[in-house]
TORVEXLO-416999 format. One record per residue: residue number from 0; residue in three letters; x, y, z of N, C-alpha, C in turn. Coordinates in pm, whole numbers, plus 50000, padded with zeros to 5 digits. Layout:
REM TORVEXLO-416999
<nr->NUM rest->ALA n.c1->X n.c2->Y n.c3->Z ca.c1->X ca.c2->Y ca.c3->Z c.c1->X c.c2->Y c.c3->Z>
...
***
This chain:
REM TORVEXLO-416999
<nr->0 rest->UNK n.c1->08942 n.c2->97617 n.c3->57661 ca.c1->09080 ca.c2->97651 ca.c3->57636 c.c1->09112 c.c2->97619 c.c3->57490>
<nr->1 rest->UNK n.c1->09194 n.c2->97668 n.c3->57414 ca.c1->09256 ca.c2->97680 ca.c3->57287 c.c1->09397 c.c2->97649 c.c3->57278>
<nr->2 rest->UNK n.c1->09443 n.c2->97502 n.c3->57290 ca.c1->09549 ca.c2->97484 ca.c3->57299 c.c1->09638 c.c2->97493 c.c3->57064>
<nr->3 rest->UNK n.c1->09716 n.c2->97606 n.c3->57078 ca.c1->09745 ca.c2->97627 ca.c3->56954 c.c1->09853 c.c2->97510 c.c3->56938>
<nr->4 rest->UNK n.c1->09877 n.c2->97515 n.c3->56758 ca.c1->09953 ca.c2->97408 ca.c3->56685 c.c1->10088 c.c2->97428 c.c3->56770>
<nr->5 rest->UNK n.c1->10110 n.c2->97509 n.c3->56816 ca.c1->10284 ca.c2->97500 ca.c3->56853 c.c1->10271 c.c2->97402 c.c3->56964>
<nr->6 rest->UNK n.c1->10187 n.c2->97447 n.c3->57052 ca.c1->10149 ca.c2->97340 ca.c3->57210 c.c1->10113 c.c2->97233 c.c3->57172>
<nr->7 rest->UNK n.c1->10070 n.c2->97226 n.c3->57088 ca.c1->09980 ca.c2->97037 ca.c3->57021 c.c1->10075 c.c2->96990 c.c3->57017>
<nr->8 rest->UNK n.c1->10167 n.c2->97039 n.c3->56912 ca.c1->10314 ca.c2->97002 ca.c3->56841 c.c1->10490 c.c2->96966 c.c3->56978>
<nr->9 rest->UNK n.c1->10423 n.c2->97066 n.c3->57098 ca.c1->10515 ca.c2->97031 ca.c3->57201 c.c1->10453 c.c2->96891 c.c3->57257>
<nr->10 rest->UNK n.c1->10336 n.c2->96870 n.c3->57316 ca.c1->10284 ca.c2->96800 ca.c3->57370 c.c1->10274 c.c2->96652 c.c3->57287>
<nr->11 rest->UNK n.c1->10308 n.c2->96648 n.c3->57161 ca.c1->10319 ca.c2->96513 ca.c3->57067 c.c1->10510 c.c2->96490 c.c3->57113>
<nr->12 rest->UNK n.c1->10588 n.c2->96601 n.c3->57118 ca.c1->10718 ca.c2->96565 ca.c3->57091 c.c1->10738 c.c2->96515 c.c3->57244>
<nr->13 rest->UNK n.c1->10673 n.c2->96566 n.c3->57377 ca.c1->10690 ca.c2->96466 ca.c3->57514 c.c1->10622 c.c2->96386 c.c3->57531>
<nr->14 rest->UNK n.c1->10574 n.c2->96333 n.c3->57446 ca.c1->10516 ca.c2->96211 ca.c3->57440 c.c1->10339 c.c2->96211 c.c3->57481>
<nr->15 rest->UNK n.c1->10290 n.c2->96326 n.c3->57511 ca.c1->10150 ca.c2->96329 ca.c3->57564 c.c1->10029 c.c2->96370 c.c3->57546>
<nr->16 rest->UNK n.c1->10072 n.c2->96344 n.c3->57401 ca.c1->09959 ca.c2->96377 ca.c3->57284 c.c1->09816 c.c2->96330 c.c3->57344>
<nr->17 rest->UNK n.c1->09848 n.c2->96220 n.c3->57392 ca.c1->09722 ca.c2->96106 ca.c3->57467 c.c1->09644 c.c2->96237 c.c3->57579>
<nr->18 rest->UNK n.c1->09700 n.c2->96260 n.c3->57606 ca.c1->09609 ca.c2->96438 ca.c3->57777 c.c1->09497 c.c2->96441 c.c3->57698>
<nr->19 rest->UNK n.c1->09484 n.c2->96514 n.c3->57516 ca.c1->09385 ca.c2->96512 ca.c3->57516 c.c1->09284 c.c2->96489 c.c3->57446>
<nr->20 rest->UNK n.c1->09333 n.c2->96352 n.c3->57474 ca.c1->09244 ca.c2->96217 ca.c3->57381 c.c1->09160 c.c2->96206 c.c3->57493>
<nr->21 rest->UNK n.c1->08971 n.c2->96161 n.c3->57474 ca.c1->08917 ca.c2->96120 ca.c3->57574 c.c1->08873 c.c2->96210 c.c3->57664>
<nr->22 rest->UNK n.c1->08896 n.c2->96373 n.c3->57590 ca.c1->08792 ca.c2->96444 ca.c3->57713 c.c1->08734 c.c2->96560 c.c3->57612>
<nr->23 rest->UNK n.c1->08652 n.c2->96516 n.c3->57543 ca.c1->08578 ca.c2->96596 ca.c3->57464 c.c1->08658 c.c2->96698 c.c3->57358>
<nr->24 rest->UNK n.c1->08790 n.c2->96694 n.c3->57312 ca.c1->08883 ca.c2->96784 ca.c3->57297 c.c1->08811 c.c2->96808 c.c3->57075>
<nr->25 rest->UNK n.c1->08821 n.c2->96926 n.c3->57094 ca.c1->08782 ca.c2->96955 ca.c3->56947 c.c1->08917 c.c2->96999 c.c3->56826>
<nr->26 rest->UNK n.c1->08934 n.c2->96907 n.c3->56748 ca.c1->08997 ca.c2->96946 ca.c3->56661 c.c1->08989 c.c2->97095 c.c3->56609>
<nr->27 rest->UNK n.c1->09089 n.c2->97224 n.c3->56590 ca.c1->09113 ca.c2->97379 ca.c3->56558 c.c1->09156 c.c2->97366 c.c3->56436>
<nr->28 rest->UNK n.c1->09150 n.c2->97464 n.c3->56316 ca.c1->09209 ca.c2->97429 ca.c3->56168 c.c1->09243 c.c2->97582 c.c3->56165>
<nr->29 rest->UNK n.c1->09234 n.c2->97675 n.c3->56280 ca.c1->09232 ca.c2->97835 ca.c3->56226 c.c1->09120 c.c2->97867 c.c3->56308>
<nr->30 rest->UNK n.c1->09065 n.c2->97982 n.c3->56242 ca.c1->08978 ca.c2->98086 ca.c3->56349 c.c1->08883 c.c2->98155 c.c3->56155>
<nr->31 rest->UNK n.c1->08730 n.c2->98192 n.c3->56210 ca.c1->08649 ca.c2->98231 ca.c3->56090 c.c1->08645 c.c2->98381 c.c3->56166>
<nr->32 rest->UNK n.c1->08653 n.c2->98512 n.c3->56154 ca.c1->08625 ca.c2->98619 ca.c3->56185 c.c1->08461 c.c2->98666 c.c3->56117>
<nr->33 rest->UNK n.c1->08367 n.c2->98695 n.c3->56212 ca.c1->08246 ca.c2->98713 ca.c3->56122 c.c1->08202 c.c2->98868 c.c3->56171>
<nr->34 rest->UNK n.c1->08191 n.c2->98909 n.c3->56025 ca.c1->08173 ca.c2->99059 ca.c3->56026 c.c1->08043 c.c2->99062 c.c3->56032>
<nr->35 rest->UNK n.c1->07955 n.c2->99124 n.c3->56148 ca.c1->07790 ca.c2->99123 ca.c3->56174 c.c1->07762 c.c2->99245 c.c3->56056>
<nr->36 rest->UNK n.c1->07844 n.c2->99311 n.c3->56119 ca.c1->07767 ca.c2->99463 ca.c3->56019 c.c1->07758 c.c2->99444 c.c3->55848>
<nr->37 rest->UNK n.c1->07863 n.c2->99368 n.c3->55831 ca.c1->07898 ca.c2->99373 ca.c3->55660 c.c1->07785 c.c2->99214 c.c3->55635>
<nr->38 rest->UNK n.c1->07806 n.c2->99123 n.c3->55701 ca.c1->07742 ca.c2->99007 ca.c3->55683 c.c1->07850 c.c2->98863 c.c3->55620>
<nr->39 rest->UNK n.c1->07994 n.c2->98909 n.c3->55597 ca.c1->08067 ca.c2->98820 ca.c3->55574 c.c1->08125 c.c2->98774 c.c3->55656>
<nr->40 rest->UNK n.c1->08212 n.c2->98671 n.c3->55614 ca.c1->08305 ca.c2->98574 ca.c3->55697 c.c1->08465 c.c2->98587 c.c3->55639>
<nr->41 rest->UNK n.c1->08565 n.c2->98609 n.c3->55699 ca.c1->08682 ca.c2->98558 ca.c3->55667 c.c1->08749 c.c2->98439 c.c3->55766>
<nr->42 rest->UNK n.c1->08820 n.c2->98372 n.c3->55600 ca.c1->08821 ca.c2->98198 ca.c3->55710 c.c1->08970 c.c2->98260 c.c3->55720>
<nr->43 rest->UNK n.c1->09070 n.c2->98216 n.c3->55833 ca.c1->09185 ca.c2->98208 ca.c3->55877 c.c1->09281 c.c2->98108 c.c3->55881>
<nr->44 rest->UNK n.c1->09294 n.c2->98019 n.c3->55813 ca.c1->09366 ca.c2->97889 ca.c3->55831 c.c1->09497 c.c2->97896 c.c3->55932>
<nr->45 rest->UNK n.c1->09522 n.c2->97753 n.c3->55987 ca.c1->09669 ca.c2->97759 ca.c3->56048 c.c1->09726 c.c2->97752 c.c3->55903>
<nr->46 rest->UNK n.c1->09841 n.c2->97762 n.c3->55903 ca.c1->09986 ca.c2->97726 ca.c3->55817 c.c1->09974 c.c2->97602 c.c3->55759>
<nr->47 rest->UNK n.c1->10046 n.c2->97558 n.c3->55655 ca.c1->10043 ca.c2->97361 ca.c3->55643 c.c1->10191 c.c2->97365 c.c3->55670>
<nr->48 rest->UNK n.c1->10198 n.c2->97197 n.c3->55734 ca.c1->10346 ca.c2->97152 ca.c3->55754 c.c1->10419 c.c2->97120 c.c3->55647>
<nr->49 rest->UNK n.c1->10550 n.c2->97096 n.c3->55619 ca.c1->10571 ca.c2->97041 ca.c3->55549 c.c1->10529 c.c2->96952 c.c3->55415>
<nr->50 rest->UNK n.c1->10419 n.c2->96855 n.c3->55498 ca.c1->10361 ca.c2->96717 ca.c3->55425 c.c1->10254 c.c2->96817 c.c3->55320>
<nr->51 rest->UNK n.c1->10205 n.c2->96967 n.c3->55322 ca.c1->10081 ca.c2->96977 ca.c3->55304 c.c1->09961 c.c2->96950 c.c3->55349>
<nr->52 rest->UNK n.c1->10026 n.c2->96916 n.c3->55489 ca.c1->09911 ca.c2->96861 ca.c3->55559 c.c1->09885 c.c2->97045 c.c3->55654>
<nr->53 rest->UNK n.c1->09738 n.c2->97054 n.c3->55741 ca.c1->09723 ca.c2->97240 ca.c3->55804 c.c1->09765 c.c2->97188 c.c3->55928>
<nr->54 rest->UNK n.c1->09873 n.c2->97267 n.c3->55987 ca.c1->09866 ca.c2->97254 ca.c3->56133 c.c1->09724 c.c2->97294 c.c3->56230>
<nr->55 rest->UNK n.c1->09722 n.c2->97164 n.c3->56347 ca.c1->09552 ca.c2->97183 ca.c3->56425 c.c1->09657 c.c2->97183 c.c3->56562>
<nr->56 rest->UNK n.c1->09538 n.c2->97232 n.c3->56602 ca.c1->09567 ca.c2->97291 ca.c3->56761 c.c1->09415 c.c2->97208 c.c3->56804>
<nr->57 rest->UNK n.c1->09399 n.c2->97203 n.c3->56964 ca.c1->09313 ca.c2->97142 ca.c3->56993 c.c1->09220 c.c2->97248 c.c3->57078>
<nr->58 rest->UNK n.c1->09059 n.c2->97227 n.c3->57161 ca.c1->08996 ca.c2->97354 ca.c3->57193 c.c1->08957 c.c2->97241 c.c3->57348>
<nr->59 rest->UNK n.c1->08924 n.c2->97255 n.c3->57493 ca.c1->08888 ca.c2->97145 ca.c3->57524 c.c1->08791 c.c2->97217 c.c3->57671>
<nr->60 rest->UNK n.c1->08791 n.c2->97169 n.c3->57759 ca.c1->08801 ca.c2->97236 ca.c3->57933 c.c1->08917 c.c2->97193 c.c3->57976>
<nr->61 rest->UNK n.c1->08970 n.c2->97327 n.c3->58059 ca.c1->09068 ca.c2->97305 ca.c3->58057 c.c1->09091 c.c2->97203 c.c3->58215>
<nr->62 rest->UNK n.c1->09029 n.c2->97200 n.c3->58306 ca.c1->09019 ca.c2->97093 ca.c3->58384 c.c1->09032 c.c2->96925 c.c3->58378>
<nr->63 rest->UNK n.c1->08970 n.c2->96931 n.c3->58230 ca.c1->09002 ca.c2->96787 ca.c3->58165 c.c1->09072 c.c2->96752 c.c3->58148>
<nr->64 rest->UNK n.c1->09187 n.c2->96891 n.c3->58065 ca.c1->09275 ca.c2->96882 ca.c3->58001 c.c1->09411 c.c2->96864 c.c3->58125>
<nr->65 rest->UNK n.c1->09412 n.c2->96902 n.c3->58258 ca.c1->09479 ca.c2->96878 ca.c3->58352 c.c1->09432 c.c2->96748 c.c3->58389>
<nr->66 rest->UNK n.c1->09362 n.c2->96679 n.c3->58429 ca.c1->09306 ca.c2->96615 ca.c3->58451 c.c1->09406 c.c2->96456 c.c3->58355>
<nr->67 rest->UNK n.c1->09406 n.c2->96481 n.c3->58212 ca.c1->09482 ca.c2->96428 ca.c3->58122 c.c1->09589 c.c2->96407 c.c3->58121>
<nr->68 rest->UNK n.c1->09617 n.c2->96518 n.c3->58181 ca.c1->09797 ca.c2->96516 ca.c3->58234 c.c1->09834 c.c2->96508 c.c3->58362>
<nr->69 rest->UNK n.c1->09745 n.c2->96468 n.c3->58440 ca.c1->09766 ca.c2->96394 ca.c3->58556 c.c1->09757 c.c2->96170 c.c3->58534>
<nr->70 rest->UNK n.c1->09688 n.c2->96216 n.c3->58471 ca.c1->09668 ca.c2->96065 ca.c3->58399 c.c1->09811 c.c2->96013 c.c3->58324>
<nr->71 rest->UNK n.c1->09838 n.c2->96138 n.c3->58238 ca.c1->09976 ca.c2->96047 ca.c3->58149 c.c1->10126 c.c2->96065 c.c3->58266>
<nr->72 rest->UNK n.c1->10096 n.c2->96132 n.c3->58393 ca.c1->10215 ca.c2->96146 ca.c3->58440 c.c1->10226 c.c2->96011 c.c3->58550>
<nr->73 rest->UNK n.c1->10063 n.c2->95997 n.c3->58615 ca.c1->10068 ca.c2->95870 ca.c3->58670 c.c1->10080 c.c2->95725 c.c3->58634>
<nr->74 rest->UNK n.c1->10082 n.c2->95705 n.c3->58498 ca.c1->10151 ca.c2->95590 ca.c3->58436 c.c1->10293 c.c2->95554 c.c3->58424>
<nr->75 rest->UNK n.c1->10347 n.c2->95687 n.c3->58446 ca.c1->10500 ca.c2->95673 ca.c3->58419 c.c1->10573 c.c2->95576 c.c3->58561>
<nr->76 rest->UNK n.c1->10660 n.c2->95531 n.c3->58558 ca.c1->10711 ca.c2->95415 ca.c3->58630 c.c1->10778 c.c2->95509 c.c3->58758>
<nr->77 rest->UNK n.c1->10821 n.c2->95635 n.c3->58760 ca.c1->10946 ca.c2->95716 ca.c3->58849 c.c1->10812 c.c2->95841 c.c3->58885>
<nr->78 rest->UNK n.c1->10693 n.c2->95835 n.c3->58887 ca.c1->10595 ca.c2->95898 ca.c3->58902 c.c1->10514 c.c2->95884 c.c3->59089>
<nr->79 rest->UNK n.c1->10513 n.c2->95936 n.c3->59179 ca.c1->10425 ca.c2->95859 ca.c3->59255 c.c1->10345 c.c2->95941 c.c3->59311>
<nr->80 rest->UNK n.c1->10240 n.c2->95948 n.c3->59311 ca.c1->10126 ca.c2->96107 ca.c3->59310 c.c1->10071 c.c2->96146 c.c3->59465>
<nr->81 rest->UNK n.c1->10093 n.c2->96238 n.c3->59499 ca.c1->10046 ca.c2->96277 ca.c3->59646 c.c1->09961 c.c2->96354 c.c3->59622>
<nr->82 rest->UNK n.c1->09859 n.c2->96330 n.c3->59655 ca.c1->09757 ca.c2->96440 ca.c3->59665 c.c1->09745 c.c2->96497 c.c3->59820>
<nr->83 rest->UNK n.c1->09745 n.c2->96662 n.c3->59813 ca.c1->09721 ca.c2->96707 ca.c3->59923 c.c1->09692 c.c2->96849 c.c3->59917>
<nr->84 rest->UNK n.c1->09744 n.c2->96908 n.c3->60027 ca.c1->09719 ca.c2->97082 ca.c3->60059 c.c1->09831 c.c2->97136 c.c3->60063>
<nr->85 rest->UNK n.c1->09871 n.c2->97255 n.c3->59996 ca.c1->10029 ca.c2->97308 ca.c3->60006 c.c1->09988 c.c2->97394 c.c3->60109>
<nr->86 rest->UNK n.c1->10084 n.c2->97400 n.c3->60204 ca.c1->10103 ca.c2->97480 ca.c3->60330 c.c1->10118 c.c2->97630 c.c3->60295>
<nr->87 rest->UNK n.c1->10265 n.c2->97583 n.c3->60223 ca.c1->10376 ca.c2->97734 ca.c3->60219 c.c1->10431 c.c2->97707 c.c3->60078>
<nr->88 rest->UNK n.c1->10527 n.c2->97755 n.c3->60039 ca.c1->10622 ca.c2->97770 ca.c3->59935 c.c1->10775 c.c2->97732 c.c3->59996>
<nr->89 rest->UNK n.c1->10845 n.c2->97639 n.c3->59939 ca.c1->11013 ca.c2->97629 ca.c3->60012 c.c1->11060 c.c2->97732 c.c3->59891>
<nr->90 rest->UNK n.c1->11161 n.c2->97847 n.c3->59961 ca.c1->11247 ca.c2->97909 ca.c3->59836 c.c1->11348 c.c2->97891 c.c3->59867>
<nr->91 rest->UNK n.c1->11425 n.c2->97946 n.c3->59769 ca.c1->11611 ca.c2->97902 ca.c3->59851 c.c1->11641 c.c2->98014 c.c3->59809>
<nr->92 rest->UNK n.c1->11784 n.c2->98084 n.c3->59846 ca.c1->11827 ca.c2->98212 ca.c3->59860 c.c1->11831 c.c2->98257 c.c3->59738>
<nr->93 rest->UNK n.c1->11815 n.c2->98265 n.c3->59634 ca.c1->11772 ca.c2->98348 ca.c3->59526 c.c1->11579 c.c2->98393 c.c3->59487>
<nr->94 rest->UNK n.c1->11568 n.c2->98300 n.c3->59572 ca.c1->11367 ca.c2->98339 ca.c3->59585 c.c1->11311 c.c2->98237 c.c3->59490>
<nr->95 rest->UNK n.c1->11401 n.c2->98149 n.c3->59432 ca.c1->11329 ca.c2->98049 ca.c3->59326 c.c1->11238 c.c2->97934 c.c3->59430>
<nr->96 rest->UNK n.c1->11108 n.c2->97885 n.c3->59380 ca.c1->11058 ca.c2->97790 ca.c3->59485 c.c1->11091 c.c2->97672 c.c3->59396>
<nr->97 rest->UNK n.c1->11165 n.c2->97588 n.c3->59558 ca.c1->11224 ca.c2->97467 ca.c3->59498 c.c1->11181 c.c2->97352 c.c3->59601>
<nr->98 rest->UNK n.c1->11011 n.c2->97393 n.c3->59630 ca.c1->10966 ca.c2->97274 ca.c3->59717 c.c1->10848 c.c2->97328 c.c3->59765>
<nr->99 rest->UNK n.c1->10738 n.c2->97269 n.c3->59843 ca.c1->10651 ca.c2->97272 ca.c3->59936 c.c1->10622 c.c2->97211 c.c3->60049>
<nr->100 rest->UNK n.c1->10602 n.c2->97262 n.c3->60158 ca.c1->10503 ca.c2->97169 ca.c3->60249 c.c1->10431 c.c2->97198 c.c3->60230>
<nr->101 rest->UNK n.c1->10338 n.c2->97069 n.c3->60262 ca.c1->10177 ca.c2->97013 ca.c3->60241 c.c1->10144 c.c2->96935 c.c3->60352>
<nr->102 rest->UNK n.c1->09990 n.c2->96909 n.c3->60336 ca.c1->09979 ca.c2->96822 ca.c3->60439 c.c1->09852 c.c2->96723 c.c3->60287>
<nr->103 rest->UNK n.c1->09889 n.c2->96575 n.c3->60348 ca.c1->09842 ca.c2->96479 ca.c3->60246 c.c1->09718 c.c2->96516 c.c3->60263>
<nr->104 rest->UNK n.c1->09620 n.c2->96434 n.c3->60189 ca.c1->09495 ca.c2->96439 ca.c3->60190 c.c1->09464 c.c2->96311 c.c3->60272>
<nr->105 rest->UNK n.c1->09346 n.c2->96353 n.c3->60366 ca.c1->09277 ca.c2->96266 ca.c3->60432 c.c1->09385 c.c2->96246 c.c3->60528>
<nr->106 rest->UNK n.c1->09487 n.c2->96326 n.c3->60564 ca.c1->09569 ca.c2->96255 ca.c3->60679 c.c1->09606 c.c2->96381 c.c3->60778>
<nr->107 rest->UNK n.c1->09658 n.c2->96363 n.c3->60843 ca.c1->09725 ca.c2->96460 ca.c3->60928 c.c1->09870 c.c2->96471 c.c3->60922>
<nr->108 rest->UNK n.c1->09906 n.c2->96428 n.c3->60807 ca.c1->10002 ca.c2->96480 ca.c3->60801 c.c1->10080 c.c2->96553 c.c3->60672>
***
């Protein structure tokens, strides 16, 4: 997955820059386009911020990268994690889903 500077840049401002620290995640500076037929390269940079510093985006699996953000959500104090099986979808009269049944894991219920 190719998470770009705008998503890096959301994911620093909710606090969860940390998702993807710790799972192989590769620093992005831009994209190189390589022309086989001609034999060149054009480099693509992101933009720079402000500071002069280039905006980076990060590259990772994206399993990890969930994985990361299951991690920074289970630290939080108002967090409490159920793992299970979703049944169905709850909608409410406009069709928005605003719930599930599940049944937990490892339980019967």
């Amino acid at each position: 997955e190719l998470l770009q500077p705008g998503g890096f840049n959301a994911l620093k401002k909710l606090g969860l820059e940390d998702a993807v620290q710790d799972i192989d995640s590769h620093i992005v500076k831009g994209y190189i386009i390589h022309d086989t037929y001609s034999g060149t390269n054009i480099k693509l940079s992101y933009p720079v911020d402000e500071t002069g510093s280039i905006y980076t985006g990060r590259s990772f699996h994206h399993g990890r990268f969930i994985m990361g953000l299951r991690r920074q959500a289970k630290n939080e104090p108002n967090v409490n994690l159920i793992e299970g099986t979703v049944n169905s979808l709850l909608e409410n009269k406009a069709g928005d889903i605003v719930g599930v049944e599940y049944r937990e894991k490892h339980t019967d219920n």
